[in-house]
Structures are given as C-alpha cells and as structure tokens.
C-alpha positions in Angstrom: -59.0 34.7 -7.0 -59.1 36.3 -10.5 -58.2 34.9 -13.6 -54.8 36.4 -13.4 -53.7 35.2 -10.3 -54.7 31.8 -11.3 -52.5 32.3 -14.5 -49.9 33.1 -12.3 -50.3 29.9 -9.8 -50.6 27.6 -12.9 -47.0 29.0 -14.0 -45.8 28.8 -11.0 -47.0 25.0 -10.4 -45.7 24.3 -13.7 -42.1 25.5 -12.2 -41.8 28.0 -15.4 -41.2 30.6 -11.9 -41.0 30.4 -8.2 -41.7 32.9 -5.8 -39.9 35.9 -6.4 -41.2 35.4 -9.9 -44.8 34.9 -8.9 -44.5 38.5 -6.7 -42.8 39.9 -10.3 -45.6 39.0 -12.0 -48.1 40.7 -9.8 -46.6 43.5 -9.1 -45.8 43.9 -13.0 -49.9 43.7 -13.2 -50.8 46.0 -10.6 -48.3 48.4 -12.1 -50.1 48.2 -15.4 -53.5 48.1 -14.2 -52.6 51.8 -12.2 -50.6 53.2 -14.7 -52.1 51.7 -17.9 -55.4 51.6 -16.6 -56.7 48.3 -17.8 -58.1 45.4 -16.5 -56.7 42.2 -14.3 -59.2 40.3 -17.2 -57.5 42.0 -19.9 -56.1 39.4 -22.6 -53.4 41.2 -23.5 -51.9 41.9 -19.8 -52.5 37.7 -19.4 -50.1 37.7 -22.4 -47.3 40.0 -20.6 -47.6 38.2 -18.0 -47.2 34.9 -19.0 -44.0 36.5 -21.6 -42.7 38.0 -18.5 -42.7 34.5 -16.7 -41.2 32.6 -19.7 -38.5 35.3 -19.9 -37.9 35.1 -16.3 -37.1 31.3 -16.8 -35.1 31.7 -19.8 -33.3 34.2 -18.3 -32.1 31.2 -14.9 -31.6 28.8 -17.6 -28.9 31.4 -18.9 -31.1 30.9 -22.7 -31.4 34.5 -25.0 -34.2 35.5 -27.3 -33.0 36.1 -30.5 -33.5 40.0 -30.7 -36.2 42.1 -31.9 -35.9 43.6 -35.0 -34.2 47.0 -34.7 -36.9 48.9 -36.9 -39.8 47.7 -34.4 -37.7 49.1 -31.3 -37.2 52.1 -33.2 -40.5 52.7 -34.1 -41.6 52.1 -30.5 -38.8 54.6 -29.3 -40.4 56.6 -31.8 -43.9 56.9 -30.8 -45.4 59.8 -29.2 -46.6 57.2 -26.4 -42.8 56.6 -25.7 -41.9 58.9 -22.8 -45.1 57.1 -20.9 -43.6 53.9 -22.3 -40.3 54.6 -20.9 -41.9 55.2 -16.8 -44.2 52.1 -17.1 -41.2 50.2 -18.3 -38.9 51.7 -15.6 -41.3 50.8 -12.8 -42.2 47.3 -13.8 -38.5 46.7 -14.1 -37.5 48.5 -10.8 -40.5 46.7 -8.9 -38.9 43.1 -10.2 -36.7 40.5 -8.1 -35.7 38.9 -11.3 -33.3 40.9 -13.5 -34.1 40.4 -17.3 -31.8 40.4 -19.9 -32.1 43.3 -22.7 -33.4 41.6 -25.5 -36.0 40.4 -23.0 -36.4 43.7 -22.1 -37.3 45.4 -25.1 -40.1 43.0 -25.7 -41.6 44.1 -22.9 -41.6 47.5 -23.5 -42.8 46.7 -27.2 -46.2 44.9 -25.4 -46.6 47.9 -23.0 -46.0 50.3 -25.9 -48.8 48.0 -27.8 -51.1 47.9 -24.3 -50.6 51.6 -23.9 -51.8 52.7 -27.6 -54.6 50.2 -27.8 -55.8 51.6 -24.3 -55.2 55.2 -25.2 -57.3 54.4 -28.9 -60.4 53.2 -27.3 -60.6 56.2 -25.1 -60.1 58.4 -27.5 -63.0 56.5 -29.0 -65.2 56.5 -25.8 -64.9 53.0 -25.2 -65.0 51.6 -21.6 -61.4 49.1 -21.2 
C-alpha cells in the first residue's frame, strides 16, 4: 500500500469519509496521476486529496466554504493551462459518487490548475516529476 492509500484509510478511519468517498478519492488520484502525470508520492496530490475528503464531509454536514476570491478564479479561468484545467476537472468530478458544492468546486480546480502548471514548469525545465 502506498502512501496515498494509507492517507486515504486514515481519513476514512477518522470518519472524515466512508466508502463512496474513499473510491472518490482514488479515482480522483488515478485521474491525476494519468492526466497530470504525477506521482501517487506527490505532496501536492496528498493535499487534494485530503481537501477533497474534508469537502466531501463538509458538504454531508450541509457546511459551505466561504468562497474563493473572484480574482484568483479568474485568473485560473484565465490561464493558458485552463482548457486542460477544465477536462481534468470535468473527469474528477464526473468519476465522483459525492456531489460537491461549487465553492468547493472551484478550489479544486484552483489546486489542479496549481498541480498542472507546476508539473508542466518542471518539464519545461527537464526535470523528472
């Protein structure tokens, strides 16, 4: 079991999700590891991960996240990355059980959109992710 899967059982344990959200959670990692092309051991998938799972229980508890700031979406929507943005965030949110609420959704696509570019910069550098 990787590091990532024992993220996931420790959430789980701690009843932040249950089952369906345990599957959400790795099916939102394999998604990024194919279409983002980083690694299970990558800190910042461990982080939307363990968003996602908080989200998820916020969202059962009927609790919102204050929104994000509407300049940060914007400059997200704005990025040349976007339209890959867009289909990541399109198939993690089709793949999921759990239906999240907008706000919540948006700050998943602003931590794909900051995955995505930091991915995309260190190849562009030659560096290995």
């Amino acid at each position: 079991m990787d590091a990532l899967s024992e993220r996931i059982d420790i959430l789980r344990g701690a009843g932040l999700i249950d089952g369906s959200g345990a599957r959400d959670l790795e099916r939102i990692a394999d998604t990024l590891v194919a279409e983002c092309a980083v690694s299970r051991d990558d800190a910042r998938l461990a982080a939307l991960v363990t968003h996602v799972a908080a989200a998820i229980d916020r969202a059962r508890r009927g609790e919102s996240v204050p929104p994000l700031s509407s300049d940060l979406v914007d400059e997200v929507r704005a990025s040349a990355l976007y339209p890959s943005i867009r289909h990541i965030g399109d198939v993690v949110f089709s793949s999921m059980e759990n239906e999240l609420p907008s706000d919540e959704r948006d700050f998943v696509i602003v931590h794909i959109g900051g995955l995505l570019t930091s991915v995309r910069a260190k190849t562009e550098r030659g560096e290995v992710s």
